[in-house]
Structures are given as structure tokens and as C-alpha cells.
C-alpha positions as CSV (number, residue, x, y, z in Angstrom):
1,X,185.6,100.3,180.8
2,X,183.1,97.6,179.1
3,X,180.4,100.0,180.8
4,X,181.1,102.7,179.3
5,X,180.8,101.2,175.4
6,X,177.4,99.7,176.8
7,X,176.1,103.3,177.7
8,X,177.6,104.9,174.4
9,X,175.7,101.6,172.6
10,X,172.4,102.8,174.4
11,X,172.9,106.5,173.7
12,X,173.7,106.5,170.1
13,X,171.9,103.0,168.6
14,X,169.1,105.1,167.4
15,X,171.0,107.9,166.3
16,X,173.3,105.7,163.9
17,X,169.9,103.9,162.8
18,X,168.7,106.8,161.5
19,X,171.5,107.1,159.4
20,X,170.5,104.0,157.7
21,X,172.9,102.0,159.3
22,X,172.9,99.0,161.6
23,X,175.2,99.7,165.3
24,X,177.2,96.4,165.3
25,X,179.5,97.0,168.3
26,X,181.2,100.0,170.6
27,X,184.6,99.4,172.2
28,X,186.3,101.6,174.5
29,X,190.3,100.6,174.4
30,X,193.3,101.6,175.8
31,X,196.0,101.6,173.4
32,X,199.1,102.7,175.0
33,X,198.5,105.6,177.0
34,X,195.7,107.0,175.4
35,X,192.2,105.2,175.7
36,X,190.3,105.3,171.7
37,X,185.9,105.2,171.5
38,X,185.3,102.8,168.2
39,X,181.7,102.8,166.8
40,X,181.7,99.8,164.7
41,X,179.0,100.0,161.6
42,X,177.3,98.3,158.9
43,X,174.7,97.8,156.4
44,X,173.6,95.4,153.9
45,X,175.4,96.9,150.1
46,X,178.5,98.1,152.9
47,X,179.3,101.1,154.2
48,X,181.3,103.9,153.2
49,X,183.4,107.1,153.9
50,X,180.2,108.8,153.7
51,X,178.8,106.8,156.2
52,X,181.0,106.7,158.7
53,X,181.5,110.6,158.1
54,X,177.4,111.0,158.8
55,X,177.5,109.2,162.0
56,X,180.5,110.4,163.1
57,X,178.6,114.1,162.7
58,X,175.5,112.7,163.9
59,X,176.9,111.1,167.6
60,X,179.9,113.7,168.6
61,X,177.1,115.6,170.3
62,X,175.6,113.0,171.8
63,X,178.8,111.5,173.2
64,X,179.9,115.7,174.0
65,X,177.3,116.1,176.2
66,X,177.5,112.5,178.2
């Protein structure tokens, strides 16, 4: 599924820029049965709940719709 993480990477790194926050790495992993999308995110003072919450928010409809 390493293609898929590259697509969501392409679809959403200027999305989560705009957020004021750098796109460090998607993985798509299957953990037992279930398969689990994990945006990984950073930024220079760290990030926080707040952070993660507003890109969370700003990508669901980008990944809804692809």
C-alpha cells in the first residue's frame, strides 16, 4: 500500500502547509485486521493538539473525496 501514502502525500502536502506545518511522512498500515492512514507532522517550536486537530479538519475532505 506504499502507493497509496505517496498519493495521500501529494494530495494533502499543501493543505497541511497551509496550516503552518511541515508534512514529514504518510504511512498506510495494517495493524491487525484493520488498515490505519497516519499523517505524520511537524514544525520548528513543535506541534500540538491544536495542530494536529487543524489538519486533521483541513485533509478529511480531501482524503473523503479521493
Amino acid at each position: 500500500m506504499a502507493n497509496a501514502a505517496e498519493k495521500v502525500f501529494s494530495l494533502i502536502k499543501e493543505t497541511v502547509e497551509a496550516q503552518g506545518v511541515e508534512l514529514w511522512d504518510v504511512r498506510f498500515l495494517k495493524e491487525g485486521a484493520s488498515w490505519y492512514l497516519r499523517v505524520f507532522i511537524d514544525k520548528e517550536d513543535g506541534i500540538s493538539i491544536d495542530n494536529c486537530t487543524d489538519v486533521s479538519h483541513a485533509i478529511d475532505p480531501i482524503i473523503d473525496e479521493a
